[in-house]
DOFIRO-502215 format. One line per field, with one value per residue: residue number from 1; residue in one letter; x, y, z of N, C-alpha, C in turn. Coordinates in steps of 0.05 Angstrom, whole numbers. Each point is the difference from the previous one (the first is absolute). Example, Ala and Ser with C-alpha at 12.3 -4.5 7.8 and 13.67 -1.06 7.14 Angstrom:
<atoms>
resi = [1, 2]
resn = [A, S]
nX = [264, -7]
nY = [-114, 21]
nZ = [156, -14]
caX = [-18, 16]
caY = [24, 24]
caZ = [0, 1]
cX = [18, -15]
cY = [24, 22]
cZ = [0, 14]
</atoms>
This chain:
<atoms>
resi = [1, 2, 3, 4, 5, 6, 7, 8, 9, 10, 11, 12, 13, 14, 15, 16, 17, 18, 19, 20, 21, 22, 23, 24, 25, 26, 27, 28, 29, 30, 31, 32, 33, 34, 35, 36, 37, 38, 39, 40, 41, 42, 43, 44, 45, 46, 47, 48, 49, 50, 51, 52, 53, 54, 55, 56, 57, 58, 59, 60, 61, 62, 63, 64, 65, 66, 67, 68, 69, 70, 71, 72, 73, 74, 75, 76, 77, 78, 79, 80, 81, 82, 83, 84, 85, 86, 87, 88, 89, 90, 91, 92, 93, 94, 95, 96, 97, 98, 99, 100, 101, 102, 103, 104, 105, 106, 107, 108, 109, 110, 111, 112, 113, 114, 115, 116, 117, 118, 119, 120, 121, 122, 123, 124, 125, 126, 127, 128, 129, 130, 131, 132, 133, 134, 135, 136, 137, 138, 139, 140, 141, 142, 143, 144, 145, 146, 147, 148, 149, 150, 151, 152, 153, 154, 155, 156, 157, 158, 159, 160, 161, 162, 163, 164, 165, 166, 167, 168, 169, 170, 171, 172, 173, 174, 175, 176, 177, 178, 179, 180, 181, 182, 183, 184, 185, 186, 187, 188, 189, 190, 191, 192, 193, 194, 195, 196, 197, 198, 199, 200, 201, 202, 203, 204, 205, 206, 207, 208, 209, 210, 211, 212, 213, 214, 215, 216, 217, 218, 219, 220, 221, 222, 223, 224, 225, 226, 227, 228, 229, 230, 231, 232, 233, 234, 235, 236, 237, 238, 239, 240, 241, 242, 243, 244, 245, 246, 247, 248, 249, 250, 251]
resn = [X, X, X, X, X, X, X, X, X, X, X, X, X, X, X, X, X, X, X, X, X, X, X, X, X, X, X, X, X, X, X, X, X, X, X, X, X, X, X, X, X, X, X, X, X, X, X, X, X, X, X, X, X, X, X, X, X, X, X, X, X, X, X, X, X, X, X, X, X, X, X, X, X, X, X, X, X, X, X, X, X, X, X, X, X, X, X, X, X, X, X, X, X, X, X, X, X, X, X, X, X, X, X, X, X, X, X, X, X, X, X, X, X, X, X, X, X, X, X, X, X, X, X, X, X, X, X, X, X, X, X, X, X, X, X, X, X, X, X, X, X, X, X, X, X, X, X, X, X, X, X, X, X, X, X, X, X, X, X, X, X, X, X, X, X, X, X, X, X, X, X, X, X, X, X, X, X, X, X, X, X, X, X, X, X, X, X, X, X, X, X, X, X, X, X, X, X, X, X, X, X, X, X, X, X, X, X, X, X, X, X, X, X, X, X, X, X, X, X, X, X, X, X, X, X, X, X, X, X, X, X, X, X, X, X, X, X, X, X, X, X, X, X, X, X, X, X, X, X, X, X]
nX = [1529, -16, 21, -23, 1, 8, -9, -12, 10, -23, -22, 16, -6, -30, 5, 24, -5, -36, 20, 14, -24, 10, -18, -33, 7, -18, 12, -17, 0, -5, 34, -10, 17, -4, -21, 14, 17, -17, -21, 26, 6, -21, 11, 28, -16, -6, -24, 12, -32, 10, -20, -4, -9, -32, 8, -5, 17, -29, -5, 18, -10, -18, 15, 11, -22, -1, 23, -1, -30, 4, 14, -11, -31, 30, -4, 32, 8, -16, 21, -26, 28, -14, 18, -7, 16, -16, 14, -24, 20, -13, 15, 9, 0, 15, -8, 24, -9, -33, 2, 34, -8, -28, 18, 13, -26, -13, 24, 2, -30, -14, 33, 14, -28, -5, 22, 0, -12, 15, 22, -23, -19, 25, -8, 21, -15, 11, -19, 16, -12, 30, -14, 12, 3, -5, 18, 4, -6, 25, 13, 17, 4, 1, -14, -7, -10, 6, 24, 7, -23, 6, 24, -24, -8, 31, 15, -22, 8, 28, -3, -10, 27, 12, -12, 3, 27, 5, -27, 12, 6, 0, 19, 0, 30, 7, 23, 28, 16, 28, 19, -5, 32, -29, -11, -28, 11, 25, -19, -13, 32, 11, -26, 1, 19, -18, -22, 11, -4, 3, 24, 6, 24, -6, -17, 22, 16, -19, -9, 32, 3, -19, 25, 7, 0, 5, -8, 13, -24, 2, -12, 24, -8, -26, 8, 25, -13, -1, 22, 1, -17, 15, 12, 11, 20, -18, -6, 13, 16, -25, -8, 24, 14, 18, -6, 9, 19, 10, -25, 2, -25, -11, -6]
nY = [175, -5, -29, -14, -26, 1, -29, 14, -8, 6, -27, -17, 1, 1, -25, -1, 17, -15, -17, 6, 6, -29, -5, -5, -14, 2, -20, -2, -25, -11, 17, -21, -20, 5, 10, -28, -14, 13, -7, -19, -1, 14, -16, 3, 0, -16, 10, -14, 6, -24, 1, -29, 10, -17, 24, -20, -2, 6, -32, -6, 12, -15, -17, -1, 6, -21, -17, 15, 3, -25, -2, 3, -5, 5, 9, 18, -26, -1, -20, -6, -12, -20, -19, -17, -9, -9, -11, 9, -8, 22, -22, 1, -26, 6, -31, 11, 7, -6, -28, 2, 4, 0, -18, 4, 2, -18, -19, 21, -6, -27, -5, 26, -8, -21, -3, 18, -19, -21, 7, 3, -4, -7, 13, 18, 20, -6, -15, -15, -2, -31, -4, -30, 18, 15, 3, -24, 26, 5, -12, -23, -26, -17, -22, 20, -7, -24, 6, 5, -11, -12, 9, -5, -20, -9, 13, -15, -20, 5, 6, -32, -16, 10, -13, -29, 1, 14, -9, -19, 5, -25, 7, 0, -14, 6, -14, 0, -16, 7, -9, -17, 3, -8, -30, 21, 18, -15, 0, 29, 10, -19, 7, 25, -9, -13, 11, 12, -16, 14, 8, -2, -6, -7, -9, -5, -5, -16, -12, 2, -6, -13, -3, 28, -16, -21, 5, -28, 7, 5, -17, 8, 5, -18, -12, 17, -14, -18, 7, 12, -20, -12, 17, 20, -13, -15, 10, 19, -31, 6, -29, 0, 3, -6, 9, -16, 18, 20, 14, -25, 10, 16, 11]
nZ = [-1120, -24, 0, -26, 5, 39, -1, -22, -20, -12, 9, -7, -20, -12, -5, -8, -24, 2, 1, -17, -8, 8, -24, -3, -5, -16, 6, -20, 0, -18, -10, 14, -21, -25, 4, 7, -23, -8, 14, -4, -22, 6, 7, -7, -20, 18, 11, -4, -15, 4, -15, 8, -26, 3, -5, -17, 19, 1, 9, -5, -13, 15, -2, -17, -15, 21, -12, -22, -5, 6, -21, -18, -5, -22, -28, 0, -4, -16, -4, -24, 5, 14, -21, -17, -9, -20, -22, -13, -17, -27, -13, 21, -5, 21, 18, 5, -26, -2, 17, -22, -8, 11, -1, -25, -15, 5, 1, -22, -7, 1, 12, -17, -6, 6, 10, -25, -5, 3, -8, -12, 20, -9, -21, 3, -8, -25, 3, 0, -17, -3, -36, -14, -30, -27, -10, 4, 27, -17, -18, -18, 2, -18, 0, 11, -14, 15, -2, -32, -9, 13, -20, -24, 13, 5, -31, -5, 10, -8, -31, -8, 8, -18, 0, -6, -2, -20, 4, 0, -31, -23, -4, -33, -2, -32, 3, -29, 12, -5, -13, 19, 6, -2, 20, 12, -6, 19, 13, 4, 6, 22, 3, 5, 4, 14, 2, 1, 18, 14, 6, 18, -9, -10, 11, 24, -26, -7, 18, 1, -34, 12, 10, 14, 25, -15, 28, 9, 14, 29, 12, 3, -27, 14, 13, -6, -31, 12, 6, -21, -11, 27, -1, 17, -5, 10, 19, -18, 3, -19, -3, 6, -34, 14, -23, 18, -27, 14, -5, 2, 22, -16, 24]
caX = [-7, -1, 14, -8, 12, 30, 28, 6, 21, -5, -13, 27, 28, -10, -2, 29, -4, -13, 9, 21, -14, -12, -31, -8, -5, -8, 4, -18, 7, -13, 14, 2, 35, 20, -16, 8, 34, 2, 3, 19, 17, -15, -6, 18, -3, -31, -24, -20, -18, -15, -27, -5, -28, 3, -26, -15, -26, -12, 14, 30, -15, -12, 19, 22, -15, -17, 27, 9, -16, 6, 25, 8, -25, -7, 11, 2, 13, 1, 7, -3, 13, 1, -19, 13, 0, 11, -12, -33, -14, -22, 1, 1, -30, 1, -26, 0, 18, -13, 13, 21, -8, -7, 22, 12, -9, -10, 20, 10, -13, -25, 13, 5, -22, 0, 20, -4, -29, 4, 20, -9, -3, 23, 7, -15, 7, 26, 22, 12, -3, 9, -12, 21, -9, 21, 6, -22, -27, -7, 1, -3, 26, -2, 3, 2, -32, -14, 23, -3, -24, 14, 9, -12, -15, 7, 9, -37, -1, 7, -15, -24, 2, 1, -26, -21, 14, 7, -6, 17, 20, 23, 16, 1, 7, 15, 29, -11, 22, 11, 15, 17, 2, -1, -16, -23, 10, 18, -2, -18, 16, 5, -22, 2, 26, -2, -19, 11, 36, 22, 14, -21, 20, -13, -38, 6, 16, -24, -5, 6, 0, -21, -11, 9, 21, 16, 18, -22, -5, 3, -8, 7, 2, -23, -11, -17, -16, -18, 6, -19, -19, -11, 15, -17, 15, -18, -32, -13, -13, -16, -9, 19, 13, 28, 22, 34, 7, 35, -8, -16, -25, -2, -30]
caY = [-5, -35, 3, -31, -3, 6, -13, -13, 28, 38, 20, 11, 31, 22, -5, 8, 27, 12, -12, 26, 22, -6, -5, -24, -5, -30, -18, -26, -29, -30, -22, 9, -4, 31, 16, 6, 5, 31, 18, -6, 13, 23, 11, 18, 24, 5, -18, -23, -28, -15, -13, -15, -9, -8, 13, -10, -19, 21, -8, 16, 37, 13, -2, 29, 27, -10, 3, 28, 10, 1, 12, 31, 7, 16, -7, 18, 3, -30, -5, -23, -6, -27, -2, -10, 6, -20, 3, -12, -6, -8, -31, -18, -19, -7, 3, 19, 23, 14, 8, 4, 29, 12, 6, 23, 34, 12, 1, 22, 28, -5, -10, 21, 23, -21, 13, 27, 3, -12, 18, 35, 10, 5, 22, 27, 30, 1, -28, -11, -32, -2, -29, -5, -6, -4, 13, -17, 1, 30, -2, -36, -23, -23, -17, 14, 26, 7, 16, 26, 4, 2, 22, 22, 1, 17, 23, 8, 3, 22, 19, 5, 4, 25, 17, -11, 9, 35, 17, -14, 14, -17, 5, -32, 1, -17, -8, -8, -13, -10, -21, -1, -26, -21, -13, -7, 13, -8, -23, 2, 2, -34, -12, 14, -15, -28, 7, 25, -13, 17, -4, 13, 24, 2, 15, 17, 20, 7, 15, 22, 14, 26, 23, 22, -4, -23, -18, -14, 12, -15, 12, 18, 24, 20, 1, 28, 6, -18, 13, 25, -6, -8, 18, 29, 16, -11, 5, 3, -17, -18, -17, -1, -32, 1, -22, -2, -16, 9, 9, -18, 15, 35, 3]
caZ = [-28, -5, -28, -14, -28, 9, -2, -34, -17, 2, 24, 21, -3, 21, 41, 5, 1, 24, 34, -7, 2, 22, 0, 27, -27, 8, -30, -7, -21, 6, 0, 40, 11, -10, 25, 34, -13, -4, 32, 21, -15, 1, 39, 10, -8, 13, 11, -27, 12, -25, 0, -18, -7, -35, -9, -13, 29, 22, 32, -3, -1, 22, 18, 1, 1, 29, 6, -7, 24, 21, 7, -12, 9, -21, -17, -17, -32, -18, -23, -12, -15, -10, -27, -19, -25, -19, -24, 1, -37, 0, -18, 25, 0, 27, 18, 22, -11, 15, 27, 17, -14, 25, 31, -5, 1, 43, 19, 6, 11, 14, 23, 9, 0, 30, 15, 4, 14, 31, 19, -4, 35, 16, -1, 9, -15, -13, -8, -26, -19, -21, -7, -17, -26, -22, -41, -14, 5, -22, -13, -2, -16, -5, 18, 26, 12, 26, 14, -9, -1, 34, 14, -6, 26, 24, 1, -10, 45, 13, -5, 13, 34, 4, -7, 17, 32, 6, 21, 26, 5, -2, -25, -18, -24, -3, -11, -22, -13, -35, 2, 19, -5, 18, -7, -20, -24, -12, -10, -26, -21, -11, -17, -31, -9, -9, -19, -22, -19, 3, 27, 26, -1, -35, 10, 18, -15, -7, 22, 13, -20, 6, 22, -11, 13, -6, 11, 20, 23, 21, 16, 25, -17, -2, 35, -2, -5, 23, 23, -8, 6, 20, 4, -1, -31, -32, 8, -24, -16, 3, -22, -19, -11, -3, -9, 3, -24, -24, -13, -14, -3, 12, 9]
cX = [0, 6, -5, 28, 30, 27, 6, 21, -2, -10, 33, 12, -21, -9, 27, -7, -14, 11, 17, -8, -8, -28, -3, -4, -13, 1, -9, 12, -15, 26, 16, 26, 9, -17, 8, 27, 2, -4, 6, 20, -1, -9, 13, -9, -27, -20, -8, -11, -6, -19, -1, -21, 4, -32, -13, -28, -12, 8, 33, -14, -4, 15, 20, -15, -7, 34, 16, -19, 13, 34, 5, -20, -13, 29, 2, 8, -9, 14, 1, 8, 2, -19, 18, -3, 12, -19, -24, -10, -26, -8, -3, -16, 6, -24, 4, 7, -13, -9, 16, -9, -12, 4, 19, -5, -17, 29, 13, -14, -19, 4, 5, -23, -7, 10, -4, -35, 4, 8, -13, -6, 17, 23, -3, 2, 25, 22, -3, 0, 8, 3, 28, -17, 29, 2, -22, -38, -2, 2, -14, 11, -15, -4, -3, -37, -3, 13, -15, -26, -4, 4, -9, -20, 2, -9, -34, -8, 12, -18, -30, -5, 12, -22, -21, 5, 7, -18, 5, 31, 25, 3, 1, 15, 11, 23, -9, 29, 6, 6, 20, 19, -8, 3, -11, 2, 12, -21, -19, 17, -7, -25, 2, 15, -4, -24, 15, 25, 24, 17, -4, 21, -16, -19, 17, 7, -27, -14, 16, -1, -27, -8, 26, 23, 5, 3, -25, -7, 11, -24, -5, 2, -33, 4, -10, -23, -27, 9, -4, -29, -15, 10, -37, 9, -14, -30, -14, -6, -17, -11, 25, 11, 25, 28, 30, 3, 20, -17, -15, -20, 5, -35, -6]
cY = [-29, -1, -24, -10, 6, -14, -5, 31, 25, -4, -3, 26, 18, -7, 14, 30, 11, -5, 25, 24, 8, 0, -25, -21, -40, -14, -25, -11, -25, -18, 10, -1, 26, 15, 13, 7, 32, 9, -1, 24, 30, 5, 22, 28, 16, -18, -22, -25, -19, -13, -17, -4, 1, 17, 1, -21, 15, -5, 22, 26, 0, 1, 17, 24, 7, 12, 27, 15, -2, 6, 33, 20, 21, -8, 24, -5, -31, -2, -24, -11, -30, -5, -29, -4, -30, 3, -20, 7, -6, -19, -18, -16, -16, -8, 29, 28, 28, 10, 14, 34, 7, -5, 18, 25, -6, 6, 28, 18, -6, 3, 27, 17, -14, 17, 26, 11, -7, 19, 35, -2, 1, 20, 34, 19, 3, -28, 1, -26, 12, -29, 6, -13, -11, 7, -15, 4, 28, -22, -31, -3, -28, -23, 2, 11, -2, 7, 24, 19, 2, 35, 20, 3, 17, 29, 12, 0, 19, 32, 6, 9, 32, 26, -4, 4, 32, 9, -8, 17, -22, -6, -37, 8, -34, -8, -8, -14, -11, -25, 0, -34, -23, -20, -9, 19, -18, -40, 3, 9, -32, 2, 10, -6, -22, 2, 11, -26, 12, 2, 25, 32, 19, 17, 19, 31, 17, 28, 21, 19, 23, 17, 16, -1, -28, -18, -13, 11, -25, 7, 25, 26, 10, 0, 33, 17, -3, 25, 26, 3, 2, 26, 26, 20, -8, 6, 12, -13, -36, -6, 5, -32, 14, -15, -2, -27, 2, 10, -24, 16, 24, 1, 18]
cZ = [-6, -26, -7, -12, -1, -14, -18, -1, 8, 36, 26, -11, 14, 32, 6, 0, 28, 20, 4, 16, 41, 11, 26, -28, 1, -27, -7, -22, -1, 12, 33, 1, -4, 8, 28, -6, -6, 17, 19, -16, -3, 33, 12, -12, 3, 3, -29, 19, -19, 1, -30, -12, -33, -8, -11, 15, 11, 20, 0, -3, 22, 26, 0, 6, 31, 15, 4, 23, 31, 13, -3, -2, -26, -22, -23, -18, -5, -28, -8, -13, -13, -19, -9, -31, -19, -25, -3, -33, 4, -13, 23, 0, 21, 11, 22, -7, 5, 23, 12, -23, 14, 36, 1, 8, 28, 11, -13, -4, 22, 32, 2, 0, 32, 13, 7, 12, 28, 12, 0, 20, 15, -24, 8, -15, -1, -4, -37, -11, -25, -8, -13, -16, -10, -21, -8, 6, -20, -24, -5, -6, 0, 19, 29, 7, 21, 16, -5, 15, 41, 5, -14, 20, 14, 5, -2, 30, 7, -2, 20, 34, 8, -5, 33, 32, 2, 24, 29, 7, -3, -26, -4, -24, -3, -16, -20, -1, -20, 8, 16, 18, 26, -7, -23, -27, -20, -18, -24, -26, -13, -8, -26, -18, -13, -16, -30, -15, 8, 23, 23, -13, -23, 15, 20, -16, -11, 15, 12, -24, 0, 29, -6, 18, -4, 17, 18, 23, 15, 27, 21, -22, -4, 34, -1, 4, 21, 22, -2, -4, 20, 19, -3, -21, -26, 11, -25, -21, 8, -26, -18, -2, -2, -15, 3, -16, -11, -22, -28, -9, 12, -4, 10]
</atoms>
């Protein structure tokens, strides 16, 4: 299986889960230090290969896509998991504001429709693709569209690729994560924060006040969901948006 987007927050807890599983498991990052640092870390618990690429480069696409071919010769489980995320106001009178609004949305949907085209001749009758959307590709929030507007992508690719692939016989869903504490979560609290006037505790209290379970996700609380997914216990589902939210969104 091939997992985008390994060494940030969520893609180690589910590199940790699949290594678990004792899958052949191959793990991609732009960032090569913490890349090779997880899969030294994830060795003992099975086959992890790391492949460094920035998929957003055809040159890096093609190469990995040429790479995986020649080590493993087929690919059952893709999970697209690398994306990033920062706040893009639509007031922005930035010389680069439109730029960094549409690098956004190629690098988390343009790089994961890439990828998943690359890597289809090396899938077989019954693999599994799973895109990482978000609460935010169901609903909006402020200051964010091209985040936002990104993972409504997603979840419109995913639909479409489940359609477009059933007669191959490969299932496409996709994750809808809540809030969860990384990183990059944690810094769009500080944006919001600082937009709003307000202290990061203030917007945090905010936020857990609307989901039905209160409390901050952590990484390693959707891995799950990905592993059922990818799992023959979910063959009955395709073109699904899955929301893991503590209930934020019910869908």
């Amino acid at each position: 299986m091939v997992l985008t987007g390994a060494a940030g927050g969520i893609g180690r807890a589910l590199a940790s889960a699949f290594a678990g599983q004792g899958v052949r498991l191959i793990i991609t990052d732009r960032d090569t230090t913490a890349l090779h640092r997880l899969a030294e870390e994830l060795g003992a618990q099975g086959e992890v290969t790391p492949i460094a690429a920035d998929l957003s480069a055809q040159g890096d696409l093609q190469a990995f896509s040429a790479n995986l071919q020649a080590r493993h010769g087929h690919v059952d489980v893709l999970v697209n998991n690398a994306g990033t995320e920062y706040p893009t106001p639509i007031a922005d009178s930035a010389a680069d504001a439109s730029a960094r609004w549409s690098a956004l949305l190629d690098n988390n949907v343009g790089s994961m429709m890439r990828l998943t085209r690359a890597l289809l001749p090396l899938m077989p009758h019954g693999a599994s693709v799973i895109n990482q959307s978000s609460i935010w590709g169901l609903t909006g929030v402020a200051d964010f569209s091209a985040y936002v507007a990104s993972k409504h992508a997603v979840i419109g690719l995913t639909r479409s690729l489940a359609w477009e692939l059933a007669p191959r016989g490969i299932r496409v869903n996709a994750v809808c994560p809540g809030w969860i504490r990384t990183a990059a979560a944690m810094r769009s609290v500080s944006s919001m924060a600082a937009v709003q006037g307000r202290s990061e505790a203030e917007v945090e209290r905010e936020i857990l006040a609307r989901q039905a379970l209160p409390t901050m996700l952590a990484p390693d609380d959707i891995a799950g969901v990905f592993l059922f997914l990818a799992s023959d216990a979910a063959r009955s589902l395709t073109g699904q948006a899955i929301s893991a939210s503590h209930g934020e969104v019910m869908n």
